[in-house]
LOKOLKOL-582255 format. One line per 5 residues: number of its first residue (from 0); their letters; for each residue x, y, z of N, C-alpha, C. Coordinates in steps of 0.1 Angstrom, whole numbers, always signed. Example, Ala and Ser with C-alpha at 12.3 -4.5 7.8 and 13.67 -1.06 7.14 Angstrom:
0) as) +132 -57 +78 +123 -45 +78 +132 -33 +78 | +128 -22 +71 +137 -11 +71 +129 +0 +79
END
This chain:
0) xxxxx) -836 +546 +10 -839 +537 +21 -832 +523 +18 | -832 +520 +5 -825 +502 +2 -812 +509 +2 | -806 +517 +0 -788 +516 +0 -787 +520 +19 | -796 +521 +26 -792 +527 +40 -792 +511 +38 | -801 +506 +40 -807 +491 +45 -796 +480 +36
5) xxxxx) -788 +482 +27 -777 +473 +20 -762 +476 +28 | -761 +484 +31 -751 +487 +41 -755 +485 +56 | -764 +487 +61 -765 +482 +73 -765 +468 +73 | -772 +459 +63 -768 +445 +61 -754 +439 +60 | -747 +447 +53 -731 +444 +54 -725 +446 +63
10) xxxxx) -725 +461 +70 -718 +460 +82 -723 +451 +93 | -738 +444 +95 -737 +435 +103 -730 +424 +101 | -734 +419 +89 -727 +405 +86 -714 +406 +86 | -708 +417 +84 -691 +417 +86 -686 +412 +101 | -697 +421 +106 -695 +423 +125 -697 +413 +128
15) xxxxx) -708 +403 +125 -709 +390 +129 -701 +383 +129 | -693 +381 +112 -681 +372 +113 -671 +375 +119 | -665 +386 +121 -659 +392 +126 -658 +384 +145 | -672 +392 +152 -672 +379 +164 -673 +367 +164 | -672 +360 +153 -677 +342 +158 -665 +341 +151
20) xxxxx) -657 +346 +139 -641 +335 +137 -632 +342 +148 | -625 +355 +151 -619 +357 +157 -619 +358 +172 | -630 +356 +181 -630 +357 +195 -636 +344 +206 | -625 +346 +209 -627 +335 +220 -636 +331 +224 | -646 +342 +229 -652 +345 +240 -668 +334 +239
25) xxxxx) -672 +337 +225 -683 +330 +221 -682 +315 +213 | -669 +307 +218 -667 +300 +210 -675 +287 +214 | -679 +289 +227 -689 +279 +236 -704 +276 +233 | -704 +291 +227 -723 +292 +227 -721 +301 +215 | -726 +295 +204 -725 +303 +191 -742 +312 +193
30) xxxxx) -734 +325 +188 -751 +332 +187 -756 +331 +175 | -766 +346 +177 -776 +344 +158 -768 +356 +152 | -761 +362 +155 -748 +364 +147 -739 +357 +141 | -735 +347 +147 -726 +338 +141 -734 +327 +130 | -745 +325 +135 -754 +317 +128 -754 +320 +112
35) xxxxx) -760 +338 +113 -761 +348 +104 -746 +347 +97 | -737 +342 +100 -725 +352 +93 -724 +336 +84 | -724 +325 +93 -724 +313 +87 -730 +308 +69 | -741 +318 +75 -747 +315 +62 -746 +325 +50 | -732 +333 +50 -734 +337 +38 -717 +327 +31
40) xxxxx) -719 +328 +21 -708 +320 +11 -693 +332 +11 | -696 +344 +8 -685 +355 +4 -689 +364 +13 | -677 +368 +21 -678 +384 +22 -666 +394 +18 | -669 +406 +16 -656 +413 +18 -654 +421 +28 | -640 +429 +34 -637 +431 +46 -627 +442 +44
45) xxxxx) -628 +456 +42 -616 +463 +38 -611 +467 +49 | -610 +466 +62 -605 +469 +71 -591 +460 +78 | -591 +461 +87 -578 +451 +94 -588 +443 +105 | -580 +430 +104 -589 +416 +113 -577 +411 +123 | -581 +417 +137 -573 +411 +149 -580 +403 +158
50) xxxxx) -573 +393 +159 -577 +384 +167 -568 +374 +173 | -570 +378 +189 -563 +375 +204 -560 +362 +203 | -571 +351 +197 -571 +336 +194 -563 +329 +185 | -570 +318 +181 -564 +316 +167 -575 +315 +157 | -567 +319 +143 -581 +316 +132 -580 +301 +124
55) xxxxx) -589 +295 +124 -590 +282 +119 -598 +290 +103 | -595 +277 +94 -601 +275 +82 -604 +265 +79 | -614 +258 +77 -613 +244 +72 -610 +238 +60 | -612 +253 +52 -607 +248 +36 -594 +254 +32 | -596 +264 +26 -581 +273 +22 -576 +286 +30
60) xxxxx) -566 +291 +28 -565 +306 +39 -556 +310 +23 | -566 +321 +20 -556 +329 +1 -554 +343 +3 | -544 +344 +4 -543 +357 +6 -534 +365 -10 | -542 +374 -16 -533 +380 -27 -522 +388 -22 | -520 +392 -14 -506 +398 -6 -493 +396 -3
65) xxxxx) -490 +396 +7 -481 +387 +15 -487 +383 +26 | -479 +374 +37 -482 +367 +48 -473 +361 +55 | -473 +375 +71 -464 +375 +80 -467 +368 +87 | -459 +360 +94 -455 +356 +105 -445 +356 +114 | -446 +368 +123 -434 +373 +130 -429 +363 +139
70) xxxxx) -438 +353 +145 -431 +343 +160 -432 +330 +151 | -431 +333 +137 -429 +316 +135 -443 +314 +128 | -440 +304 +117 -448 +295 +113 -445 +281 +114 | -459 +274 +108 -454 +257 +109 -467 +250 +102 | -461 +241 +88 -465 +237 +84 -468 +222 +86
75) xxxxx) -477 +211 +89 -477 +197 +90 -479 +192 +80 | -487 +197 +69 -486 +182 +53 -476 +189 +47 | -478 +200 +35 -472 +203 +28 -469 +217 +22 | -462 +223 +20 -459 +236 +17 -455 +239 +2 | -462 +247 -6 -463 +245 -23 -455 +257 -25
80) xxxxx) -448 +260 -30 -442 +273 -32 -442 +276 -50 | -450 +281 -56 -447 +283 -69 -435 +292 -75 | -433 +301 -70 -422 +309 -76 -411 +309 -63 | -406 +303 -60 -393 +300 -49 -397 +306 -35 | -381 +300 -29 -387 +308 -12 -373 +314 -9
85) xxxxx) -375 +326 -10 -363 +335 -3 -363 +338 +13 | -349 +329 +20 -349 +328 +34 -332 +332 +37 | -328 +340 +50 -316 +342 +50 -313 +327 +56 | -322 +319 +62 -316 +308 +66 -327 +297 +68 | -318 +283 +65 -335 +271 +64 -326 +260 +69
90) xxxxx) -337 +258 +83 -332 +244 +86 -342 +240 +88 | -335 +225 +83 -350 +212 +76 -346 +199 +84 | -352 +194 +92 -348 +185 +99 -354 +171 +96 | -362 +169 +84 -365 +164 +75 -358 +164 +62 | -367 +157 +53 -361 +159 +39 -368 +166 +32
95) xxxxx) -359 +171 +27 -361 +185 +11 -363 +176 +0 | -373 +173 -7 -373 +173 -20 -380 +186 -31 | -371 +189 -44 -370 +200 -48 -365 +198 -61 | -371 +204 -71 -364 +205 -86 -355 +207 -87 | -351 +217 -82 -345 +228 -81 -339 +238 -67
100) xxxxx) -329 +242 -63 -326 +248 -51 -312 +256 -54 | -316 +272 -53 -301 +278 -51 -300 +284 -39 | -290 +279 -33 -285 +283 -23 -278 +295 -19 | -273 +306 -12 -260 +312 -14 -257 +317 -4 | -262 +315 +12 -261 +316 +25 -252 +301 +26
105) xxxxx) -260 +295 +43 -262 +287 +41 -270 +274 +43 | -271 +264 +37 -283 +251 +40 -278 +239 +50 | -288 +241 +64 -285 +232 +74 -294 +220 +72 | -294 +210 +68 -307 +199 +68 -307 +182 +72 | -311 +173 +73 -308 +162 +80 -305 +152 +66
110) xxxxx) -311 +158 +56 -308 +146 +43 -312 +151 +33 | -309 +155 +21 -314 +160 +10 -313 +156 -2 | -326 +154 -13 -327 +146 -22 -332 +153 -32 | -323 +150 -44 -329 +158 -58 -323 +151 -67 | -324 +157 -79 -320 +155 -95 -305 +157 -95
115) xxxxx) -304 +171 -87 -289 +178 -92 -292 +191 -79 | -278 +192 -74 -275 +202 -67 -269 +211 -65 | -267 +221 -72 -257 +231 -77 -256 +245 -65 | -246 +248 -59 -237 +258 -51 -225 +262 -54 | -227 +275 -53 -222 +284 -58 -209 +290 -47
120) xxxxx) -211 +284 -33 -206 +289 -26 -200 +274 -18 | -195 +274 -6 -192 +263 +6 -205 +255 +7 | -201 +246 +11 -215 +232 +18 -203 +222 +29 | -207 +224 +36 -205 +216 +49 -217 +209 +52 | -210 +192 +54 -221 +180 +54 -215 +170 +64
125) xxxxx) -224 +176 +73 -212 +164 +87 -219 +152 +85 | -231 +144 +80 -230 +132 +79 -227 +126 +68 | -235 +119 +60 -235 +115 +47 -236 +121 +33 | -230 +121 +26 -236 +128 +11 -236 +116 +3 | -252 +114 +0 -253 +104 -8 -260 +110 -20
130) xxxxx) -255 +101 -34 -261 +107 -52 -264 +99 -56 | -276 +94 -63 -275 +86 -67 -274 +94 -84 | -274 +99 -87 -269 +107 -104 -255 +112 -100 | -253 +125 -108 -235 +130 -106 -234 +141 -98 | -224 +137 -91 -221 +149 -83 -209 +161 -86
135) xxxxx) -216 +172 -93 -199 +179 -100 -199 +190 -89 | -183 +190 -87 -183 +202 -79 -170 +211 -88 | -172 +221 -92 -162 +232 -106 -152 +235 -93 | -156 +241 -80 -142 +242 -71 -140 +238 -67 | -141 +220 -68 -138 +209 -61 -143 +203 -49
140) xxxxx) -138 +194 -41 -145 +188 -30 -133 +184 -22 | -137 +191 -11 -126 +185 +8 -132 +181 +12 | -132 +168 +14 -131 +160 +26 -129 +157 +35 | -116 +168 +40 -107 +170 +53 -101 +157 +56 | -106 +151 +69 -99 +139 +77 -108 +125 +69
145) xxxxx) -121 +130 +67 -128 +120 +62 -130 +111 +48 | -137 +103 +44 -135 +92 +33 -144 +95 +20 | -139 +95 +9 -147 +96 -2 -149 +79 -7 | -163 +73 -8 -166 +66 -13 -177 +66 -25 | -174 +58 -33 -182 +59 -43 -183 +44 -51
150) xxxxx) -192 +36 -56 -192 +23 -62 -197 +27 -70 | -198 +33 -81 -190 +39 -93 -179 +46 -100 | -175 +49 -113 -170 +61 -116 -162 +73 -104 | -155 +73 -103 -149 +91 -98 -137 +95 -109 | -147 +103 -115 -138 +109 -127 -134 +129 -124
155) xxxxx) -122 +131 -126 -115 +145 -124 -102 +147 -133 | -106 +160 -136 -90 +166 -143 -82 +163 -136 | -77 +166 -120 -70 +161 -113 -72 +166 -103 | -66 +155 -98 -73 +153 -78 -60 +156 -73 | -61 +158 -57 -50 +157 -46 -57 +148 -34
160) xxxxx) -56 +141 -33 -63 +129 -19 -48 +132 -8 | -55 +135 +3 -37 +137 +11 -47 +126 +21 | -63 +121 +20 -65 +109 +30 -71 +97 +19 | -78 +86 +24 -80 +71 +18 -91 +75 +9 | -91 +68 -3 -101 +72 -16 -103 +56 -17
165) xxxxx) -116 +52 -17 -120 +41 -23 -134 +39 -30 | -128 +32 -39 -136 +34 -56 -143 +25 -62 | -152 +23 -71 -150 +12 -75 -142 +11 -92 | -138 +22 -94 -132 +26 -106 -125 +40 -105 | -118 +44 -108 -108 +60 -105 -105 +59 -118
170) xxxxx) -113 +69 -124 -108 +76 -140 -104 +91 -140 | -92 +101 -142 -89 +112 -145 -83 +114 -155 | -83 +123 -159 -77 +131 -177 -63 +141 -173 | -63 +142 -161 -51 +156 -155 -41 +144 -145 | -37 +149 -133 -28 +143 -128 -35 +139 -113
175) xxxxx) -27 +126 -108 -34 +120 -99 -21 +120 -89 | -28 +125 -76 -11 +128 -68 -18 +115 -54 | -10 +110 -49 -14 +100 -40 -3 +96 -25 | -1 +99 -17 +8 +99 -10 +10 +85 -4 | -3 +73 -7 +0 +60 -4 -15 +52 -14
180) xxxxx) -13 +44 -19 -22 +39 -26 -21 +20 -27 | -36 +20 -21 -36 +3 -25 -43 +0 -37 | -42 -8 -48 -48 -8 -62 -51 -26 -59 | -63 -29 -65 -61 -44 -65 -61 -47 -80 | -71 -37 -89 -66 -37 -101 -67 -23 -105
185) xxxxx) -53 -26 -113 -50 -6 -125 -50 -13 -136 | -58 -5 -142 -58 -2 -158 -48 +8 -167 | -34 +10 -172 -28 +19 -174 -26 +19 -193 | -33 +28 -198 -28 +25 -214 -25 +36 -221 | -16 +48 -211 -8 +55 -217 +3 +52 -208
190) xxxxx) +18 +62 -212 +33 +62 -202 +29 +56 -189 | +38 +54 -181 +37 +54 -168 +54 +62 -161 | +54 +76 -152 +70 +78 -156 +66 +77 -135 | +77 +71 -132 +83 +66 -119 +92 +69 -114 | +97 +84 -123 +109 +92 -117 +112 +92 -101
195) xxxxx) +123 +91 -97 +128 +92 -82 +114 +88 -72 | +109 +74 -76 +99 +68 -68 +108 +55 -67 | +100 +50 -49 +104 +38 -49 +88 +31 -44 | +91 +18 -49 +78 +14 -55 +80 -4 -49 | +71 -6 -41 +72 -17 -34 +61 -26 -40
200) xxxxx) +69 -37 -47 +63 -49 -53 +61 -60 -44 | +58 -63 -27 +60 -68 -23 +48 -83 -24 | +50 -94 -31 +36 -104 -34 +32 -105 -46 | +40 -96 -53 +32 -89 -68 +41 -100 -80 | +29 -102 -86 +32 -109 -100 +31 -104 -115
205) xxxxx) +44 -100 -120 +42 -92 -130 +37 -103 -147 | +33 -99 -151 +28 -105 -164 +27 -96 -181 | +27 -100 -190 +25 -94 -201 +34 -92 -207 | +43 -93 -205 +58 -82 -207 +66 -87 -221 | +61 -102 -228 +60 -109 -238 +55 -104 -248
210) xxxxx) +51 -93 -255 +45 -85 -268 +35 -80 -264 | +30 -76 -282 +17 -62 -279 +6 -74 -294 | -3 -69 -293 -14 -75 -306 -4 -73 -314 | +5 -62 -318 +9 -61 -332 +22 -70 -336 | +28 -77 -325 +37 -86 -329 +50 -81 -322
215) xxxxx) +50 -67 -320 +62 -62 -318 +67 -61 -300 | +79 -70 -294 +77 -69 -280 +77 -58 -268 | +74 -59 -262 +75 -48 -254 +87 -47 -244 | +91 -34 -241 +102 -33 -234 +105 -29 -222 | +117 -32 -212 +112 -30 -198 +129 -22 -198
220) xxxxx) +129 -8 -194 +140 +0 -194 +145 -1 -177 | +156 -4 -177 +160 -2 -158 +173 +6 -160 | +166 +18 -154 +185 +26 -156 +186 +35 -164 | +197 +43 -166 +197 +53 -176 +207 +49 -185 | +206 +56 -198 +218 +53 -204 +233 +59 -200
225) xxxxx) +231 +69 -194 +247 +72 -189 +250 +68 -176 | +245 +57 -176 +247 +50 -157 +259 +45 -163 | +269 +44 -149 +279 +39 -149 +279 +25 -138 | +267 +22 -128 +267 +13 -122 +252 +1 -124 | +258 -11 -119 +242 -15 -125 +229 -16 -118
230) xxxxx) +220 -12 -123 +209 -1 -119 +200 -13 -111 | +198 -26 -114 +187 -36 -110 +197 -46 -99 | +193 -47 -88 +197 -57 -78 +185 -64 -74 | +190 -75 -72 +180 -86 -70 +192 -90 -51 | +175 -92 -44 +183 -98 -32 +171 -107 -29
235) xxxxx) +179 -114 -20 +173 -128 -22 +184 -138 -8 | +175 -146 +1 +182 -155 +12 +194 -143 +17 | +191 -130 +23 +203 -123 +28 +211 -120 +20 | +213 -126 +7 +225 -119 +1 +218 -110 -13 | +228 -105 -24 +220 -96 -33 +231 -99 -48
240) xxxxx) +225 -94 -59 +235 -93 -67 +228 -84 -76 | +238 -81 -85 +235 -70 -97 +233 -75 -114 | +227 -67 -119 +225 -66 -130 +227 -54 -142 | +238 -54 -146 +239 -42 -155 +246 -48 -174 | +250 -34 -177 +254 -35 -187 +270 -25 -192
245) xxxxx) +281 -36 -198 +293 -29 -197 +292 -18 -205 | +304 -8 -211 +306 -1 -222 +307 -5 -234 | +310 -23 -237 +305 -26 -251 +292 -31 -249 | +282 -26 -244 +271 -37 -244 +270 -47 -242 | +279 -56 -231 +281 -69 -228 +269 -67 -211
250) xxxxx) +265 -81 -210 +256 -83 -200 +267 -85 -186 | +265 -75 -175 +277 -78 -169 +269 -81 -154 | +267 -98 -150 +260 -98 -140 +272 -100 -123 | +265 -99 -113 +273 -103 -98 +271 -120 -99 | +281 -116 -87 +281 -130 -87 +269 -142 -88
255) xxxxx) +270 -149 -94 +257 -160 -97 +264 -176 -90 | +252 -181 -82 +254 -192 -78 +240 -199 -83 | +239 -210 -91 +225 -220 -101 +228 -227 -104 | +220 -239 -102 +216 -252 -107 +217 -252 -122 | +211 -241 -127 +207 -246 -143 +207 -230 -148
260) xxxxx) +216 -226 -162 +214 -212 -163 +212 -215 -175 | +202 -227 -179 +191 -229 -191 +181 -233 -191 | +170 -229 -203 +158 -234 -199 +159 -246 -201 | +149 -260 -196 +150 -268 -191 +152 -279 -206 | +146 -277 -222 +145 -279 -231 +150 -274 -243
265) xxxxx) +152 -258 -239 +162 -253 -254 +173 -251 -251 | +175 -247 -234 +194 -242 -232 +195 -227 -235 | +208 -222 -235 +208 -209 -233 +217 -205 -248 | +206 -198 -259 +211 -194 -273 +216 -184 -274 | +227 -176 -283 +228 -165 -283 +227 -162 -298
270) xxxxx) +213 -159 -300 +211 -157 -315 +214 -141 -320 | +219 -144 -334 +215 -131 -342 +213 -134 -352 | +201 -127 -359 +196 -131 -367 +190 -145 -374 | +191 -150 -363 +182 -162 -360 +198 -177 -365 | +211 -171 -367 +219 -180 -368 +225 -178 -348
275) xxxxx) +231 -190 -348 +235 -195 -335 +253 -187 -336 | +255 -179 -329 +269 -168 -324 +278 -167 -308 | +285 -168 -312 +294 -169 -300 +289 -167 -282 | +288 -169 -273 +286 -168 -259 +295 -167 -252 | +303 -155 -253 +313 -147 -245 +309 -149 -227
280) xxxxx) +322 -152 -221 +317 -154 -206 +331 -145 -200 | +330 -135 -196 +341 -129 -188 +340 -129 -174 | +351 -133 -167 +351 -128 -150 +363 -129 -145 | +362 -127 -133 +379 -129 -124 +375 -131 -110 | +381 -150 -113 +378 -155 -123 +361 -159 -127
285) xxxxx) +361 -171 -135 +348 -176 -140 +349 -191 -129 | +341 -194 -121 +341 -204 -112 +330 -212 -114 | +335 -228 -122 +323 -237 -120 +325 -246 -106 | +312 -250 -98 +317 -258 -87 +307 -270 -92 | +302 -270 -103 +293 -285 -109 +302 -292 -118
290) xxxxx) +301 -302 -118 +305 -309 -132 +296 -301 -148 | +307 -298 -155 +306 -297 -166 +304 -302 -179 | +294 -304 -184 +297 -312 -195 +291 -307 -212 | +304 -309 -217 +305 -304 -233 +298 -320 -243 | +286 -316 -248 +275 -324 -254 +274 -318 -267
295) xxxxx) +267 -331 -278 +266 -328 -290 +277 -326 -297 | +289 -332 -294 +300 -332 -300 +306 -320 -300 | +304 -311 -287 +313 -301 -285 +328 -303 -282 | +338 -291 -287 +348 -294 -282 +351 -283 -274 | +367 -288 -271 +370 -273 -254 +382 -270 -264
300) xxxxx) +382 -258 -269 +391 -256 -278 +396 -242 -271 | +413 -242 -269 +419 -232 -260 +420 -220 -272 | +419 -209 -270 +420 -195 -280 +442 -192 -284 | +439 -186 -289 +454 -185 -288 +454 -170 -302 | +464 -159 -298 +465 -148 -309 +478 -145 -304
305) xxxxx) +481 -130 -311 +491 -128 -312 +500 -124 -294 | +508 -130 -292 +517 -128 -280 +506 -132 -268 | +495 -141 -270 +486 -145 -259 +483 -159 -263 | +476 -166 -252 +474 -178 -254 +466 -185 -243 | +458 -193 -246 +451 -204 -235 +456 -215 -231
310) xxxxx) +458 -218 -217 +464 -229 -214 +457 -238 -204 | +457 -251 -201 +451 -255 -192 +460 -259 -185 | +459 -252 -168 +466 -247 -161 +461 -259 -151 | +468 -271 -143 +466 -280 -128 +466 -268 -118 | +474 -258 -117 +470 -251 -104 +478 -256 -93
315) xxxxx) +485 -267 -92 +484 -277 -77 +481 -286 -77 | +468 -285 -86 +457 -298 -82 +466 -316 -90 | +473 -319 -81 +481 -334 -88 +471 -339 -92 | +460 -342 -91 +448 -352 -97 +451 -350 -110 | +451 -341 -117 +456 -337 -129 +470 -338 -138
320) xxxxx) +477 -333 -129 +494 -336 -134 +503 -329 -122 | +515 -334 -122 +524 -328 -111 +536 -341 -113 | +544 -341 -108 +557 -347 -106 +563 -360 -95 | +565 -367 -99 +571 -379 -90 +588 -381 -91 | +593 -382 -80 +604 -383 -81 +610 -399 -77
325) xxxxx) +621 -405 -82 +623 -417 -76 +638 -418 -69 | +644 -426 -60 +656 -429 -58 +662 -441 -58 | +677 -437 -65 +685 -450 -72 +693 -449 -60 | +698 -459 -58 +716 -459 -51 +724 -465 -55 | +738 -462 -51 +746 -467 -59 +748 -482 -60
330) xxxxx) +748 -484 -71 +754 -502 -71 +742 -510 -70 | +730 -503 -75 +716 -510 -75 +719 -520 -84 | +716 -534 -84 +715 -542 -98 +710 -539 -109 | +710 -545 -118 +703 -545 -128 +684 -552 -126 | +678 -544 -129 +663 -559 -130 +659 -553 -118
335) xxxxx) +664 -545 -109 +658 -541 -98 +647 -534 -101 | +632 -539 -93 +620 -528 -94 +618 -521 -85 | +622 -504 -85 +623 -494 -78 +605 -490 -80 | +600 -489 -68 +585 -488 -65 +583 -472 -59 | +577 -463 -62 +578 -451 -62 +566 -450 -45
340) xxxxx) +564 -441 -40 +557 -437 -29 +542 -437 -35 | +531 -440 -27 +516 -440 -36 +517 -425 -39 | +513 -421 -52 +505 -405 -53 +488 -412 -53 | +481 -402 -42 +469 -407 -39 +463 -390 -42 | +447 -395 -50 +441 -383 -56 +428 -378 -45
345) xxxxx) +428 -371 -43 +422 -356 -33 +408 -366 -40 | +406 -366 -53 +393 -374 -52 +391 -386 -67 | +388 -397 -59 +388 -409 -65 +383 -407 -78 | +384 -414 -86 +379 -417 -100 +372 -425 -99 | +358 -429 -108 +351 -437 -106 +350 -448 -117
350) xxxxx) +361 -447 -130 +369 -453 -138 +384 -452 -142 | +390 -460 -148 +402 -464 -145 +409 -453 -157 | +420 -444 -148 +420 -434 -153 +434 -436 -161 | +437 -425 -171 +451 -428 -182 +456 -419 -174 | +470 -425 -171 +487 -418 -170 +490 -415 -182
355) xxxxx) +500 -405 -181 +509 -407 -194 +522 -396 -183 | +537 -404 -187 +550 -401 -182 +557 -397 -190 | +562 -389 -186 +576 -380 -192 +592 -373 -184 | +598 -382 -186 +614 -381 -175 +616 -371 -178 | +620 -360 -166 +627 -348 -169 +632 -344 -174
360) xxxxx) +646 -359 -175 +660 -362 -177 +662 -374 -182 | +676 -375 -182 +678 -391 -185 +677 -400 -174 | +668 -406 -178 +661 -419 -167 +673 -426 -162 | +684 -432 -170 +692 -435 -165 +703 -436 -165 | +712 -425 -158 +725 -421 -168 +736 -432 -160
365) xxxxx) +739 -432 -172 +752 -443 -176 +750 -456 -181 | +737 -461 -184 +730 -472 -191 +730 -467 -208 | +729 -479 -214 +730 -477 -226 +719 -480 -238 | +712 -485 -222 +696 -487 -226 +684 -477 -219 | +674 -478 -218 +661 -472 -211 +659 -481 -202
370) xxxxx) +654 -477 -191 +646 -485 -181 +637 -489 -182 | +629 -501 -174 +616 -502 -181 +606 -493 -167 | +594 -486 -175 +589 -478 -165 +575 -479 -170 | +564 -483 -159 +549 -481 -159 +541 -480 -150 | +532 -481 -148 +522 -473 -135 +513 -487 -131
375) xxxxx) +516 -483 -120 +499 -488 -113 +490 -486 -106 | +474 -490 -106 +466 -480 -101 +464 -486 -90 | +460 -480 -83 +458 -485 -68 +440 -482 -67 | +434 -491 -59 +421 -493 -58 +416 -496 -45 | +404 -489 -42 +399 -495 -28 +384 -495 -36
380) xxxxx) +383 -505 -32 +368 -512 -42 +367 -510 -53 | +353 -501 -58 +352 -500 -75 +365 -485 -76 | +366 -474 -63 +373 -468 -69 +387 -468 -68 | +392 -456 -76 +405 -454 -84 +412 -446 -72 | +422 -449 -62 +423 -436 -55 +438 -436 -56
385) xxxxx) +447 -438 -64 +459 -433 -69 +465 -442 -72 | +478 -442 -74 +489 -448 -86 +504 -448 -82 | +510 -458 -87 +526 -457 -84 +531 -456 -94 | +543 -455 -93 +554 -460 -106 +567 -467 -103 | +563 -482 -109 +575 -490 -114 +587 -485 -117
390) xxxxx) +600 -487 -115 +613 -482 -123 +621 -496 -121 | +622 -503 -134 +636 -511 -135 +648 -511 -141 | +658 -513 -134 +668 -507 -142 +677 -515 -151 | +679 -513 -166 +683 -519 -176 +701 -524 -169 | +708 -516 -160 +723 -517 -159 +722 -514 -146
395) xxxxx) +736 -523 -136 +741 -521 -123 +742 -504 -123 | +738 -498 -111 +739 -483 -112 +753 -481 -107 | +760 -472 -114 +774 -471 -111 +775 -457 -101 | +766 -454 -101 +767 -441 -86 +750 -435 -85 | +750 -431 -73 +736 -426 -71 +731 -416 -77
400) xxxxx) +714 -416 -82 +708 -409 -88 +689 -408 -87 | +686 -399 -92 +671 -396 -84 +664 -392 -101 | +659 -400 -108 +653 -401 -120 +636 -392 -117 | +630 -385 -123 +619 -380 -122 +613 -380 -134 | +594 -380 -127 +587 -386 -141 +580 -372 -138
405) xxxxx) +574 -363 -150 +561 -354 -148 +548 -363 -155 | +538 -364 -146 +526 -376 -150 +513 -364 -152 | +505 -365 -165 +490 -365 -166 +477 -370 -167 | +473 -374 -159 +461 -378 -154 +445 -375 -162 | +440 -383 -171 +432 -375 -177 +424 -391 -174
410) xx) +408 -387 -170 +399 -399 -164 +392 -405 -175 | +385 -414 -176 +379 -419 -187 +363 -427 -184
END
């Protein structure tokens, strides 16, 4: 009679709960079934529980099983998952935070935040990807049309950027390929090779190029050694010139036009071995258009060897030396002063410059003496702007004749 009466007590109290959590119907007017079912703490239930409504819990809902939801679930606080969540697909329209997350479909979400995020497969991220730790990707990262920023580190074996990378540091160990690059500062402390690149310095100020810590200078290569033309042009106000080097190692520059082609206190040395050696100047020709001047007791000493020789050449230029001619007539007196035509100089002297005369010929043929013959300078204020020449004749001239002086001109 007690096990009829222990089972008829269970199956009510099942049936009770049974009507008061799952059905609608009495949710207005609880009965003394529901009352009854209320009041027990545990039941068990081996059957299946449907219900048209919804089931509320106010504390936990534990199921040892599993737990379907065919039209969807939806969590509002929080969702605990101890041993992972396998989904062919998750989109999170919030944020994920997570230890841990493997992916291998794929993950649609509005912002995602962790330690580290490792994929094994593609990630497509149409807004932002922000890290605040490292972001490694083993098969790399496209960016397509869009911008890699970072204000740290971006360190790679080697990259290909074909769009804009900005950094606040770019370190790689492999090769860095760049199809246009703005640098405000590079750090470079291996080679640098610039093969068939052209490289626009335009603003740029080079520096350092004066030694290394160890004493020894450093060196700037332009050109190959088997160039035949010279490799560095400099252009400058529309025009341009070159810089190379001949077949004996002579410095072989274009044309140069300068003020000063020394520094402003030591001048231009050509040392070897720390004694002072010749400064060879070749051209065709070599053209000064400044005043020159040989200081420190230099002298202008002409070369001269075998079957060759240096000469200083007037050119034309009479300021220097050239020829005057004079004319006698016949039956001139004696004591007569024959006054030559002015030679006037292309450009004044600004002191009183030395003649020196030399007759062709005989100054005066048929005399048995010399004439007397000397110069005078002609002046318009302080300067010197040319010269005549005196001729008097020692004897009556016994027929006509035309005496010539060659004159050198050297200023003082």
């Amino acid at each position: 009679m007690s096990k009829r009466l222990s089972i008829g007590v269970s199956g009510l109290a099942a049936a009770a709960l049974a009507v008061s959590a799952f059905s609608g119907a009495f949710a207005s007017a609880p009965s003394a079934a529901h009352e009854f079912a209320a009041a027990l703490k545990t039941f068990r239930f081996n059957g299946n529980i449907k219900s048209n409504g919804t089931v509320h819990a106010n504390k936990n809902l534990s199921s040892g099983g599993r737990v379907y939801a065919h039209g969807g679930a939806q969590v509002w606080k929080g969702l605990l998952v101890q041993n992972g969540i396998k989904t062919d697909g998750l989109d999170v329209t919030g944020v994920v935070n997570a230890q841990s997350a493997t992916v291998t479909g794929n993950l649609q979400a509005g912002a995602i935040a962790g330690n580290s995020l490792s994929l094994t497969g593609g990630a497509t991220v149409g807004g932002t990807l922000s890290t605040s730790g490292l972001l490694t990707a083993a098969g790399g990262i496209d960016a397509k049309s869009g911008t890699i920023t970072t204000t740290g580190a971006l360190t790679a074996d080697s990259g290909t950027f074909a769009h804009s990378v900005t950094a606040g540091s770019l370190s790689t160990l492999g090769t860095l390929s760049a199809g246009a690059a703005t640098v405000t500062g590079l750090t470079v402390t291996g080679p640098v090779n610039f093969s068939n690149a052209q490289i626009n310095f335009t603003g740029a100020q080079v520096t350092g190029l004066n030694g290394t810590s160890g004493g020894s200078a450093n060196t700037l290569s332009v050109g190959t050694s088997t160039g035949t033309s010279s490799p560095l042009t400099i252009l400058e106000n529309s025009k341009s010139s070159t810089i190379g080097v001949d077949t004996s190692g002579n410095l072989v520059l274009g044309p140069i036009t300068t003020t000063s082609l020394a520094a402003p206190s030591t001048g231009v040395n050509v040392n070897n071995s720390g004694s002072q050696s010749a400064l060879a100047i070749s051209g065709n020709p070599i053209n000064l258009t400044s005043n020159t001047n040989l200081t420190g007791g230099s002298d202008l000493t002409l070369g001269t060897g075998t079957n060759t020789a240096s000469h200083l050449v007037a050119n034309g230029n009479t300021d220097l030396a050239g020829t005057v001619t004079l004319n006698v007539s016949n039956a001139t007196i004696a004591g007569t002063d024959i006054i030559s035509s002015t030679i006037t100089f292309a450009k004044a002297y600004a002191r009183s410059p030395s003649i020196v005369l030399t007759a062709t010929g005989d100054p005066e043929p048929g005399a048995s003496s010399a004439p007397k013959v000397w110069v005078e300078l002609v002046q318009s204020g302080s300067q010197y702007t040319g010269f005549k020449i005196h001729y008097v004749l020692s004897a009556t001239a016994t027929s006509s004749y035309s005496p010539a002086y060659n004159y050198i001109v050297v200023g003082q």
